[in-house]
C-alpha positions in Angstrom: 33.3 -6.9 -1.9 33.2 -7.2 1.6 35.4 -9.6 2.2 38.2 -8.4 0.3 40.8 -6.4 2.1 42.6 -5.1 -1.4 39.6 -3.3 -1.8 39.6 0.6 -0.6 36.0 2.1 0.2 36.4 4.5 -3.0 37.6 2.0 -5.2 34.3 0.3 -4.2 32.0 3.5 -4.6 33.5 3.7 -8.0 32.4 0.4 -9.4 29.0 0.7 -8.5 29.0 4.2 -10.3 29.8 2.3 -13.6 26.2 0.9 -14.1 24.9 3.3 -16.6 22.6 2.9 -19.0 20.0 4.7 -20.4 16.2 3.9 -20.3 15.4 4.0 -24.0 15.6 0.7 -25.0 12.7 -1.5 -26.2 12.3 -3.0 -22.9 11.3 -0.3 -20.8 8.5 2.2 -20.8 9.9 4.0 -17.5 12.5 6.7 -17.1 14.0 4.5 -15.0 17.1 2.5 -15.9 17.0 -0.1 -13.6 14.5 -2.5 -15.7 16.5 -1.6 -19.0 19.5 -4.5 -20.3 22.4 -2.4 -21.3 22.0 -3.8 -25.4 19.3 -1.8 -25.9 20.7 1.5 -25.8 22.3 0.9 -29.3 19.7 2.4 -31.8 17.5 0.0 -33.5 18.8 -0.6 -37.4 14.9 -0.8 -38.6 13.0 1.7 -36.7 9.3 1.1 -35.3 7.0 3.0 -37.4 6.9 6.5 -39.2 7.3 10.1 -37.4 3.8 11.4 -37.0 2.7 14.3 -39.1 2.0 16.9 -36.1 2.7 20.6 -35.8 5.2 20.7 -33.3 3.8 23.5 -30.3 5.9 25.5 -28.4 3.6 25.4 -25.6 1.3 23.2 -23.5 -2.1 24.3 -25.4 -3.6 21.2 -25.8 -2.3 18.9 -22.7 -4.5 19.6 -19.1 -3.3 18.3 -15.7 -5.6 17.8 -12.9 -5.1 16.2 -9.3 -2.5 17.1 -6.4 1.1 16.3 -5.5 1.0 12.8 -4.6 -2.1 11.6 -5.8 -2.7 10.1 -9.7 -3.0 12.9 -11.7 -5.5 13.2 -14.9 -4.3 14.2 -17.7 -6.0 14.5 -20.8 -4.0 15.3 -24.5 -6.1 16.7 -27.4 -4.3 13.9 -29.7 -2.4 14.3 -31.4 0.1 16.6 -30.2 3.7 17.2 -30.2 6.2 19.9 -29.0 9.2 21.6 -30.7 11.9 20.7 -28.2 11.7 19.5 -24.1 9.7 22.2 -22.1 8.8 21.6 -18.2 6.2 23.5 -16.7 6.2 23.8 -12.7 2.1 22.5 -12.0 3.1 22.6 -8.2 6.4 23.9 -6.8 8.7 24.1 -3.9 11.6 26.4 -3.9 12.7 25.9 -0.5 13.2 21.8 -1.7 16.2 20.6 -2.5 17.3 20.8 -5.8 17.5 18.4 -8.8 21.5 18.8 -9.6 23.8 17.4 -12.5 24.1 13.8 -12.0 21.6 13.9 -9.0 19.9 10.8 -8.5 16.0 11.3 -7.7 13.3 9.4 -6.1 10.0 10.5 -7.8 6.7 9.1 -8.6 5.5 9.3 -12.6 2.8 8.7 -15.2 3.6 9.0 -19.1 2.0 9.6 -21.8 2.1 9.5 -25.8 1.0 12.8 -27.6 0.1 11.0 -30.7 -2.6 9.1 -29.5 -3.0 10.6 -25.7 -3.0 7.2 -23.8 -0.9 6.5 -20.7 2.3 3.8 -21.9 3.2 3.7 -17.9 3.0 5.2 -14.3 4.4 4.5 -11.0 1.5 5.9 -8.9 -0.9 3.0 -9.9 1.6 0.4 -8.5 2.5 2.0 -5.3 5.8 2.5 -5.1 8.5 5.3 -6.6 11.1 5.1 -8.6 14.6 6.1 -8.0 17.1 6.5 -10.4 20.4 9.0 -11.5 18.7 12.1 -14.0 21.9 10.7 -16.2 20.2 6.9 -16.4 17.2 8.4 -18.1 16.2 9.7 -21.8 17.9 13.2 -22.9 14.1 14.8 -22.0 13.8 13.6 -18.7 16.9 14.8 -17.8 16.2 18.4 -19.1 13.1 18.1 -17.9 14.4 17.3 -13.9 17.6 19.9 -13.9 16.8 22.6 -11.5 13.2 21.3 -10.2 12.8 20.6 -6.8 11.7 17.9 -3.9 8.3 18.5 -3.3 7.3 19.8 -6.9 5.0 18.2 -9.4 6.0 19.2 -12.8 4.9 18.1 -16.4 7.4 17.3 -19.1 7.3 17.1 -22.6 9.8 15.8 -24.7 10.2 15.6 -28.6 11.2 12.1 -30.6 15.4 13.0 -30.6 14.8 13.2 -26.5 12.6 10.4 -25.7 12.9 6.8 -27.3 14.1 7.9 -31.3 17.6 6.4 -30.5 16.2 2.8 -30.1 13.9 2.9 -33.2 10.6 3.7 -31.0 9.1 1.1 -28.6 6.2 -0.7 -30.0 5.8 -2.6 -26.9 4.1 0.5 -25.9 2.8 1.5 -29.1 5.8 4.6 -29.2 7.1 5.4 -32.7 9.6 7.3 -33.8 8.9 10.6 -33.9 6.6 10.4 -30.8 6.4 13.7 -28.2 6.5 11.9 -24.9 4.5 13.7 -21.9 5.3 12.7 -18.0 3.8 14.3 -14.9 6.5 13.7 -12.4 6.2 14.5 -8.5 10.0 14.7 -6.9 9.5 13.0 -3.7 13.2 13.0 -2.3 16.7 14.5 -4.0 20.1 14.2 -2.7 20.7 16.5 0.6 23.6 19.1 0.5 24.8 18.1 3.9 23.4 16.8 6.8 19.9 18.0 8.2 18.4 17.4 11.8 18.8 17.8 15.1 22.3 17.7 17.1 22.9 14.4 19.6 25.1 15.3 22.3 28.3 12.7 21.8 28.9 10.4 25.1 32.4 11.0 26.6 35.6 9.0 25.7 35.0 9.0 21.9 36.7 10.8 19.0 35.7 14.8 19.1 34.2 16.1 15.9 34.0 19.4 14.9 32.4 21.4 11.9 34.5 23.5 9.2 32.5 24.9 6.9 30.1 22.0 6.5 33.0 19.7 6.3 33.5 17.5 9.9 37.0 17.7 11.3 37.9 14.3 13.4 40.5 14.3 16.8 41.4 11.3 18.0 41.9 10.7 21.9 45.3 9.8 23.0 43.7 6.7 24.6 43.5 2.9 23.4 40.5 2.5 20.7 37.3 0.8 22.2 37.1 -2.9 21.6 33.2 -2.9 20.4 31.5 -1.0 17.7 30.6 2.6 18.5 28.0 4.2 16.7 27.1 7.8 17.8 24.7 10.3 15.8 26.0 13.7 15.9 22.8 14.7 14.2 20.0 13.4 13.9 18.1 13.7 10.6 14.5 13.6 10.1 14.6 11.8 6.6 13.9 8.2 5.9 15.3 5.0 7.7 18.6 3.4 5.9 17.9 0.0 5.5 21.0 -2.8 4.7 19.3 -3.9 1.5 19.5 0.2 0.3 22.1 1.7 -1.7 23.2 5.1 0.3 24.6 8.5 -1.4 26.9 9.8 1.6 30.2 12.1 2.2 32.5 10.9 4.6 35.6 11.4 6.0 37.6 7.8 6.8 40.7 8.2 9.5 42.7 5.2 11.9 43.0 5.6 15.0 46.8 4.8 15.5 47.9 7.9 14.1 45.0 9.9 13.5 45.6 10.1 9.7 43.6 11.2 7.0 42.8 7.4 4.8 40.2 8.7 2.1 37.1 11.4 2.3 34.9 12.7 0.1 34.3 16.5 1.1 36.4 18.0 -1.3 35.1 16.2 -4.3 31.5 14.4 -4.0 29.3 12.5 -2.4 29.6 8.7 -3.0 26.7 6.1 -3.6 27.0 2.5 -3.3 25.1 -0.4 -1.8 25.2 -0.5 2.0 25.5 -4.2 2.4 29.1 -3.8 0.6 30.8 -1.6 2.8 33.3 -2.9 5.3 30.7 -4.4 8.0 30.9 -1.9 10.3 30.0 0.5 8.3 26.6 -1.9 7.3 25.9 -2.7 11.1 26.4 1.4 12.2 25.0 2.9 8.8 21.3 0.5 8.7 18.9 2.2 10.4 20.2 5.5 10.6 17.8 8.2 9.1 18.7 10.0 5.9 20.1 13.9 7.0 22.0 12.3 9.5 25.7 12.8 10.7 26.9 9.4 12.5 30.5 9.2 14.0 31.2 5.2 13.6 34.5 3.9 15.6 35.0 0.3 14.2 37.0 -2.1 15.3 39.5 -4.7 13.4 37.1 -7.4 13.1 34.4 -5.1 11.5 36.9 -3.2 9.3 40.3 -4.8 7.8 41.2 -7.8 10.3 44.4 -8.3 8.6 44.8 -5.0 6.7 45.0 -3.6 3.6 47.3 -2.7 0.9 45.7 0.1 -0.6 45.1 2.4 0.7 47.6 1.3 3.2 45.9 -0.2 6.6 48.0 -2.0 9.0 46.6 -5.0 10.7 44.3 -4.3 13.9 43.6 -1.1 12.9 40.9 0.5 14.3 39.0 3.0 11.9 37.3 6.0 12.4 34.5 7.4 10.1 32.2 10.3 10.1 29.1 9.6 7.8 26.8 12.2 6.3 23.4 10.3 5.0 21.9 12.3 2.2 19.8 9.9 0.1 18.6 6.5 0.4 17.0 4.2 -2.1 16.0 0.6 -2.8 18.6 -1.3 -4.5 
């Protein structure tokens, strides 16, 4: 995607936003989607096992949670168990965290569990690494279960067979039938940022002036020739995670050339984007990797990074230079 100059940077964001599918399918025992094929979100025609004959509970009588935020948690189920529809309950929180929003995509550490028999099907914490995916990639439960929580909370979820894996027939790779109540103790370790979040960088002279309007940045453009090199200047500094190349990036930004000073595409008044860095224009990949998430970066790019010989839409003329402010609220492994 690089490479192609027909391509405009929304048009891009909006193909990578077309990978949905949901983490029910026989192949996957995470909420995460990113390990499930797409043909096994169509319900199973003979479904795996029969619902287990348990009183549903309407509250978490019989499930205990030990351990802190961050580290393995125990958990121990009086098997078996059930519940009468998706209930959270908040074992650590965080209100001052960011929030988990519709369509947010989360970055959280897991272990789940099957109320029928009370053994563990799957966790993240024992293989050292979270898991980051959109609340809209994962079962109805974990969804319901996420909305509204916050970064920094540990919260327990459990979900009833129509919200966990009952669409796909069960998963008896995992020994999950239909019918099953599904348990998860989740930790949120990072959510989407409203806006940026850090420390202000004073700008060196000569480049583009940027100003703040209500949270939205508001570019003007120097009545000078562009600079022939790549400027990359942090307006602030955020105090999140490093970008890397190989991460895909939510971000707002605001895209303008420097000819004319003319608005090309932002994202301000709608939503923050997400897409792989390393299929941006290459300016954007070389200014972008490395910067921390929270940030606010002012990139000045030149021809060669950007559209050497333009673009027909949205409409770039040939040796354009472009001029981008970039807002990094979430990173994540690709």
């Amino acid at each position: 995607m690089r490479s192609s100059a027909a391509k405009s940077l929304i048009g891009l964001l909006l193909g990578a936003a077309l990978l949905l599918v949901w983490a029910c399918g026989k192949e996957a025992a995470s909420p995460s989607a990113s390990a499930t094929p797409t043909p096994t979100a169509t319900p199973s025609a003979s479904p795996s096992g029969t619902p287990a004959k348990v009183t549903p509970s309407t509250n978490f009588d019989k499930v205990t949670v030990t351990g802190d935020y961050g580290k393995v948690p125990k958990v121990d189920i009086k098997a078996p168990w059930g519940i009468d529809r998706t209930r959270t309950e908040v074992l650590k929180g965080n209100p001052s965290g960011p929030e988990v929003k519709q369509g947010a995509t989360v970055e959280v550490n897991y272990a789940g569990y099957n109320g029928r028999t009370g053994k563990k099907f799957d966790d993240s914490f024992s293989r050292g690494s979270t898991a980051s995916f959109s609340i809209d990639q994962v079962v109805p439960g974990f969804k319901k279960g996420l909305f509204g929580q916050h970064q920094g909370s540990r919260v327990l979820v459990a979900m009833p067979g129509p919200d966990g894996y009952d669409a796909s027939g069960g998963n008896p790779d995992i020994d999950v039938q239909v019918g099953d109540t599904l348990v998860f103790v989740v930790d949120i370790a990072a959510v989407p940022l409203t806006g940026p979040e850090g420390t202000p960088v004073t700008p060196k002279s000569g480049l583009p002036t940027v100003t703040d309007k209500g949270g939205k940045p508001q570019i003007t453009i120097p009545k000078s020739k562009p600079p022939s090199e790549l400027q990359i200047q942090p307006l602030i500094k955020g105090k999140g995670k490093k970008v890397a190349e190989t991460n895909s990036i939510t971000f707002n930004y605001i895209w303008q050339t420097w000819s004319d000073g003319k608005v090309v595409e932002q994202t301000y008044n709608s939503k923050p984007a997400t897409a792989p860095l390393s299929e941006l224009v290459p300016g954007l990949v070389t200014g972008l990797a490395g910067q921390t998430v929270g940030s606010r970066v002012l990139l000045v790019i030149p021809p060669a990074q950007g559209y050497p010989d333009g673009n027909a839409s949205p409409k770039i003329g040939k040796n354009e230079t472009l001029v981008f402010v970039v807002d990094l609220l979430f990173s994540q492994s690709s």
